[in-house]
N, C-alpha and C positions, 0 to 999 in steps of 0.2 A: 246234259253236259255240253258246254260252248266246244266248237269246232268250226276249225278253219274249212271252208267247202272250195274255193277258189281264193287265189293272190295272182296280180298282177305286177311286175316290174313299172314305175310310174319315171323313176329320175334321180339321180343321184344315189340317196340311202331311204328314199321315199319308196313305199309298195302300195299298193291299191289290197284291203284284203276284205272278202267277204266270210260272214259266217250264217252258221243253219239257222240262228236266231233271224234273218233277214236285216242284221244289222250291214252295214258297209262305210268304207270309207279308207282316206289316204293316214300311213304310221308311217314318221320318220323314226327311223332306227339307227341315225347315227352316234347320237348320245349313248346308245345302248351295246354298242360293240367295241367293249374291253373284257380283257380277263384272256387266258391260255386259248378257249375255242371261237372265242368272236372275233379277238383279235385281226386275225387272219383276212377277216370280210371286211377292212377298210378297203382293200382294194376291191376297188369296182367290181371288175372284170367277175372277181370269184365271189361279191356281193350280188351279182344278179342273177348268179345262177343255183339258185332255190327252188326249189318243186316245195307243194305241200303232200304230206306223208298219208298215205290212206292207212297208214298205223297208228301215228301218233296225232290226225287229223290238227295238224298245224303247219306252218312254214319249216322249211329245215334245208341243212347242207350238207354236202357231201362229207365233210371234215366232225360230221355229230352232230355241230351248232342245229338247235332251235328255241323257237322264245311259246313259251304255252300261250294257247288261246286267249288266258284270261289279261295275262299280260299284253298281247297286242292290243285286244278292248280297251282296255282299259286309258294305256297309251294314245290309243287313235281319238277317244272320247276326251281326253286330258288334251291334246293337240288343239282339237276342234274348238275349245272354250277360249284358249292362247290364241287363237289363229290372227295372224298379222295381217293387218289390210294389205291390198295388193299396192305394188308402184302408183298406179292412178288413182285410186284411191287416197292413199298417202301425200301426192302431192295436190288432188283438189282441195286436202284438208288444210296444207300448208300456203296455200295462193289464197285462201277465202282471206278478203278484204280487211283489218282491223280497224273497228269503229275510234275515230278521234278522239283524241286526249281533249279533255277538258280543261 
């Protein structure tokens, strides 16, 4: 069974979360908080403060909100494939020189 073993606060709606599989990595969960219980964790403040449950071996809040293990995987693995090159990145790809018109 996946389970969350450690999560870190990283930034914004960004966590850092590990599980027992030795998988890891950063889930943005802003897309993911609508509906009556997630709502609420738009704001930061009550977004950061999440313990993972040694019950329910996932992330969770004070208010009930949590998202299952398979769903963070899954998420963080779906992110990783999307991932946006960085600012420099992005702009050494935009400065590369175009070859002349003929």
């Amino acid at each position: 069974m996946l389970e969350v073993v450690s999560a870190e606060y990283v930034a914004e709606y960004r966590i850092r979360v590990c599980f027992n599989t030795g998988e890891e990595g950063v889930v943005d969960l802003r897309d993911a908080l609508w509906g009556t219980v997630f709502e609420p964790l738009r704001d930061l403040a009550a977004f950061r403060r999440f313990s993972v449950s040694e019950v329910l071996h996932t992330i969770c809040w004070d208010n009930g909100a949590d998202f299952a293990p398979e769903f963070l995987r899954d998420k963080m693995v779906e992110q990783e494939k999307l991932e946006i090159p960085s600012e420099s990145e992005s702009f050494a790809v935009r400065d590369k020189p175009k070859p002349a018109d003929r």
